[in-house]
Structures are given as C-alpha cells and as structure tokens.
C-alpha positions as CSV (number, residue, x, y, z in Angstrom):
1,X,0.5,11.2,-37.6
2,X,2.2,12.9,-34.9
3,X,4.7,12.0,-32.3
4,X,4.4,13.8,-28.9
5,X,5.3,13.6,-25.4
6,X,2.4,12.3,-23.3
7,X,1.0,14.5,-20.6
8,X,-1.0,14.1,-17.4
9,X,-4.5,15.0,-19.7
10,X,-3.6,12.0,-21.8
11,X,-4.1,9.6,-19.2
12,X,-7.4,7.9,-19.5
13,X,-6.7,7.9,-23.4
14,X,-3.9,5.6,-22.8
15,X,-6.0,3.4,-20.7
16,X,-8.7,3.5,-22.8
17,X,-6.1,2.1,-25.9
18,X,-4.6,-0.3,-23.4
19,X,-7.8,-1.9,-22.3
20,X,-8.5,-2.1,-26.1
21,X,-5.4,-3.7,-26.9
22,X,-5.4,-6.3,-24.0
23,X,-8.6,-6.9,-25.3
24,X,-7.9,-7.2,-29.3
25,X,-4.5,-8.8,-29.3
26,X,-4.5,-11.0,-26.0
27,X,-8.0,-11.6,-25.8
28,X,-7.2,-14.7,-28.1
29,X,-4.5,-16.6,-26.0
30,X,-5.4,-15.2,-22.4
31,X,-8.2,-16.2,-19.9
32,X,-10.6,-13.1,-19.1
33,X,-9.2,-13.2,-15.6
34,X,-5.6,-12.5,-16.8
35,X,-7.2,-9.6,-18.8
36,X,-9.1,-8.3,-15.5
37,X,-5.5,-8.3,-14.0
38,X,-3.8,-6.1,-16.5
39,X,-6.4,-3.5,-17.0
40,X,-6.3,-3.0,-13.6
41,X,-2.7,-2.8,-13.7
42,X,-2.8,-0.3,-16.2
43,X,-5.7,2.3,-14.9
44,X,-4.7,5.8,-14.8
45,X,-3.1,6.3,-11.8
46,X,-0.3,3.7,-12.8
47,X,0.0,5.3,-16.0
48,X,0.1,8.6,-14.3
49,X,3.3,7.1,-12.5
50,X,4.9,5.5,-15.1
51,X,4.7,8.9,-16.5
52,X,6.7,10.2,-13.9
53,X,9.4,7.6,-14.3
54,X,10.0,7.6,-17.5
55,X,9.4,9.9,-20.8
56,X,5.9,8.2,-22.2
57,X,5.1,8.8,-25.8
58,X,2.1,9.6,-27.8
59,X,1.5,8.6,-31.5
60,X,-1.2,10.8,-32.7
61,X,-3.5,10.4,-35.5
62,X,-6.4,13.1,-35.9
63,X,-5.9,14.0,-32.9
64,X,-6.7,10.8,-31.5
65,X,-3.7,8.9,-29.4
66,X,-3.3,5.4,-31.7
67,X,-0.1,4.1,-29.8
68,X,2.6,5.1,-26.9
69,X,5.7,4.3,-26.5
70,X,7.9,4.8,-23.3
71,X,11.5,6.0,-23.3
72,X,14.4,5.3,-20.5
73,X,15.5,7.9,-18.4
C-alpha cells in the first residue's frame, strides 16, 4: 500500500469510494434519503474543492485508491 497526495485525476475515484462507503457503513442506520444527500454532497466537483482547500490524501492499494484522508493547511 501506498500513501500519495491526491490529484485532480483522482476525483471520481474518491467519489466512487465515498458513495460506497455511505452505502456500506451508513446504509444500516441512515434513511436512503440522508444517503441521497451526502453523495450529492460529495460528487466531484466538491471533492475537487476540498482539494483545493486542504492537502487530500490517497491510500493506494494496486493501484486502486482504498481510503483518503485530508490534512489541515
């Protein structure tokens, strides 16, 4: 596994593992509308800006991105 700055390419990766995650983890205790609201809230022009806010983080795998992480600037 690798750990890597994310760049503007990675994008609609993250929002790809995002939607997954909202789906997997809070899928259990959250009503599909609540879901609808954070993938939304998470497509890739958000994550494009967050990108520009702050240093985002990829944790690779095969190359395949299997987590972020966001830093503080």
């Amino acid at each position: 596994m690798n750990f890597r700055r994310a760049e503007e390419f990675d994008a609609e990766e993250i929002v790809i593992l995002r939607k997954n995650t909202f789906e997997k983890i809070n899928g259990k205790n959250l009503a599909q509308e609540v879901l609808d609201v954070l993938n939304k809230k998470n497509g890739v022009l958000t994550i494009l800006d967050k990108m520009k806010k702050r240093e985002m983080f990829c944790f690779v795998d095969n190359e395949k991105i299997i987590g972020t992480g966001v830093g503080q600037n």
